[in-house]
N, C-alpha and C positions, 0 to 999 in steps of 0.2 A: 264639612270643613273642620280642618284642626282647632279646636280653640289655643287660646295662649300656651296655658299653662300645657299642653300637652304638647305644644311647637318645643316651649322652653325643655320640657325632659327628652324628647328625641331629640337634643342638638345636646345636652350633658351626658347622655348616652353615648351618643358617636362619639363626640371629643373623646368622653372617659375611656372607650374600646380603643380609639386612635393611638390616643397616648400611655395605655399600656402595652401596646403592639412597639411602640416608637424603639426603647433601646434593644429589641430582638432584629427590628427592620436594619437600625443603621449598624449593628454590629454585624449582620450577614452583607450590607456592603462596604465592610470595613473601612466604614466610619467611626469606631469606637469610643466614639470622646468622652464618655462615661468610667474609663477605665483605670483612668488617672484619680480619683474621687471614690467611686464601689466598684471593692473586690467583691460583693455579694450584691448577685441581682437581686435577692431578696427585699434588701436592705434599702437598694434602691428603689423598686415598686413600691415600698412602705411610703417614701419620702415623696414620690411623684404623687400618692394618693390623696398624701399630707396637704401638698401643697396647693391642689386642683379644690379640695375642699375649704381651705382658709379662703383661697379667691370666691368661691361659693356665697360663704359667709359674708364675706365684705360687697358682695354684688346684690345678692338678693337677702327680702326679707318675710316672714310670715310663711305665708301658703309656698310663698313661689320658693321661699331654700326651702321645705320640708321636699319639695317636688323635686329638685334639685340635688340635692343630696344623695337620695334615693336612686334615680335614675344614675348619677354620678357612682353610685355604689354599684349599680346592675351592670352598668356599661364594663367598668374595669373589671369584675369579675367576670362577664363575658370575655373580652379580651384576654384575662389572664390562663382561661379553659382555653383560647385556642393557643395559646402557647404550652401549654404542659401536650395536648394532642399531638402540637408537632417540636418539638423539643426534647419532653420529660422522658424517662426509663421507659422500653415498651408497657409494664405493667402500670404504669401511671397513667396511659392515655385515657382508657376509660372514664378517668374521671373528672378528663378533661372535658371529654365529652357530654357527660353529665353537668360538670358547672355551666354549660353556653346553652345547656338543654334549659337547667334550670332560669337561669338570669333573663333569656329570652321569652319563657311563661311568666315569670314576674311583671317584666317590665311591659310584655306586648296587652297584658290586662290593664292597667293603666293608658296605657297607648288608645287601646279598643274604647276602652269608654270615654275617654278626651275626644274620639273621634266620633263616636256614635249617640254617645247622650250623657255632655259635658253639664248639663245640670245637675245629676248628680256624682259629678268627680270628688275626691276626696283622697283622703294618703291612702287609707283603708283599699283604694281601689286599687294599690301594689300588692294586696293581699299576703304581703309579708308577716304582719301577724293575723294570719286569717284564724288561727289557735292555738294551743298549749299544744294539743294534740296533733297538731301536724308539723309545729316545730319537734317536739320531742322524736316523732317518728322521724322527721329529716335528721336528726340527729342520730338515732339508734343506724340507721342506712350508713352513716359516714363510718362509726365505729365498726360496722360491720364488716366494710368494705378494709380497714385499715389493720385489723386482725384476721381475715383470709389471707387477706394483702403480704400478710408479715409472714404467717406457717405455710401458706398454700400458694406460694406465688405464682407458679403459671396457671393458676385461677382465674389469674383476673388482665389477662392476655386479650388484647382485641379478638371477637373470635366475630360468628355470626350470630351468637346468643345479644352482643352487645351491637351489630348492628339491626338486627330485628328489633330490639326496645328501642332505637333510633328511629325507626320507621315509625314506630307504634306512638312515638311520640309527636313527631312531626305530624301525624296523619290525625290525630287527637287536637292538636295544637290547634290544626286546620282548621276541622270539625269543629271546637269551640267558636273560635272566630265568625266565622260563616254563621254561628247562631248568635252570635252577638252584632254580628253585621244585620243580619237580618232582622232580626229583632227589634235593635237603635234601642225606642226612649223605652219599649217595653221589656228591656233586660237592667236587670238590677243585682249586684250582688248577696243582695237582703231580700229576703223572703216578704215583699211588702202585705201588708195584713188591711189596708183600706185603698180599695180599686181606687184609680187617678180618672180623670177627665179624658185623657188622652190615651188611657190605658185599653190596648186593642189583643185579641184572640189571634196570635200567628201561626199559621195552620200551611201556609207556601214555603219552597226555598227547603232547607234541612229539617224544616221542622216537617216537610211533608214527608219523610224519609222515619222521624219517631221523634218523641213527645218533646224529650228532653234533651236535644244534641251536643249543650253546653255542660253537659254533667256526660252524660256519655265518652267525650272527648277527653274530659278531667280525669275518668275512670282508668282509661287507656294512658292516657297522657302518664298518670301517677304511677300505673303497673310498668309500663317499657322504662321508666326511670331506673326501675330494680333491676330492668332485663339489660340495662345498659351498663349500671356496676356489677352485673352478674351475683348479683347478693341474692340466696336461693333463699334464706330465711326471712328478711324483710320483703321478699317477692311475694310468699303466702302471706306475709302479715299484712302487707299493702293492699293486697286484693283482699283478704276478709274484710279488711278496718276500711277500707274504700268504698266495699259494697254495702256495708254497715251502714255507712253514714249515708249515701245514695240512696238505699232503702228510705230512711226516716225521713229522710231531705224530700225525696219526690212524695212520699205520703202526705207532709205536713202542707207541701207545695202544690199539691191536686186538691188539694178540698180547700185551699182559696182560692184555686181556678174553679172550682164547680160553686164559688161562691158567688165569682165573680161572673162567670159566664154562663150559670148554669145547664140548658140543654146542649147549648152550641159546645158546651165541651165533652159532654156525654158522647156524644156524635163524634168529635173529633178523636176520643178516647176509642171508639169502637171498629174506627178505621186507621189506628195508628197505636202501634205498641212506644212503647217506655224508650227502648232503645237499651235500657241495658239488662241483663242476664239475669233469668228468673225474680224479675222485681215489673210486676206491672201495674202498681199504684192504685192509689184508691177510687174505690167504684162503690158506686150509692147501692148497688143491689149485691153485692159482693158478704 
């Protein structure tokens, strides 16, 4: 069941999606009452965003506005990705497509763990600053995208490069989830370094499929991002620096599973590869 604070961000989410959808819906039934006040939709989004967060403020406090705010943040820049898709220049869609890709892995990590193992929820669990290194990389992608954008413009033309990374993302997205569903209280964002009481070996479900399905799905998830802006440069950079850190992650993350479970994960390691691409983690005989 939801706990609160995950009921309270999936209801500032929708609102926030609703209400940046609001002056696109009632000016296509020309209802335009906004028209008299801003000459720039921009202008206007600014101010709608402004104003959804003061009420924030004034409503909640502590845990519940950081929860708040956040989700309030993901929802409107969801919202505002489906408006550039179906609105913006053909060459902007793309990255429309990418902010609803993105806002939707954000916020649905947070969602997952409110739902599956609310003991350990926390802001952290929006993964927004999961690094330096993965902001800066989301960063270098935008630039990237925004000087093809400018010399090479029908670069960045919806084709089927950008809807295969939509697949790839979606089907990663999935694949996360499912191991976090499955999973519940034994998935954790944090590589935990002293077994729990409750802490069980899940070997059924996607994990019978390979070891790691919530890093495998990240994997994908993070390369069809590039394939969605059609960014060829940050496409290798994402998949070397993805599998980079995959690599280390599932290393350092197998030898406190053989700490924790010793033979039972030997065994499990022997009947079940990594799941992702020439990285098959650590083995005591290895």
């Amino acid at each position: 069941m939801l706990c609160r604070d995950g009921a309270l961000s999936l209801c500032c989410f929708i609102i926030a999606c609703l209400i940046s959808l609001f002056p696109e819906l009632q000016f296509r039934l020309d209802f335009n009452i906004y028209a008299a006040h801003f000459t720039n939709v921009w202008l206007l989004h600014a101010v709608q965003y402004i104003i959804i967060n003061v009420f924030a403020f004034l409503a909640f406090r502590n845990f519940a506005y950081q929860v708040a705010i956040r989700a309030l943040f993901l929802g409107y820049a969801f919202g505002i990705g489906i408006l550039v898709l179906i609105s913006a220049p053909p060459s902007w869609q793309v990255f429309g497509i990418y902010m609803t890709v993105l806002a939707s892995f954000h916020y649905s990590e947070f969602l997952a763990i409110a739902w599956t193992n609310p003991a350990t929820l926390s802001i952290d669990s929006f993964i927004l600053n999961h690094s330096i290194a993965y902001g800066v990389a989301a960063s270098l992608s935008w630039i990237e995208f925004l000087i093809e954008r400018h010399y090479f413009h029908g670069m960045k033309m919806l084709s089927f490069v950008s809807y295969f990374g939509l697949v790839l993302c979606i089907s990663g997205e999935i694949l996360r989830k499912m191991a976090m569903l499955t999973a519940k209280h034994n998935f954790n964002h944090v590589v935990q370094s002293e077994k729990s009481d409750n802490h069980e070996l899940i070997t059924h479900g996607v994990y019978n499929l390979c070891r790691h399905p919530s890093y495998v799905g990240w994997f994908y998830w993070s390369i069809g991002t590039q394939l969605i802006l059609q960014n060829p440069l940050c496409l290798f950079a994402y998949a070397l620096m993805s599998w980079s850190f995959f690599h280390d992650r599932v290393l350092i993350e197998e030898i406190t599973l053989l700490n924790f479970f010793g033979e039972d994960y030997v065994e499990y390691q022997e009947k079940v590869g990594t799941g992702l691409p020439f990285i098959s983690g650590y083995k005591i005989n290895s």
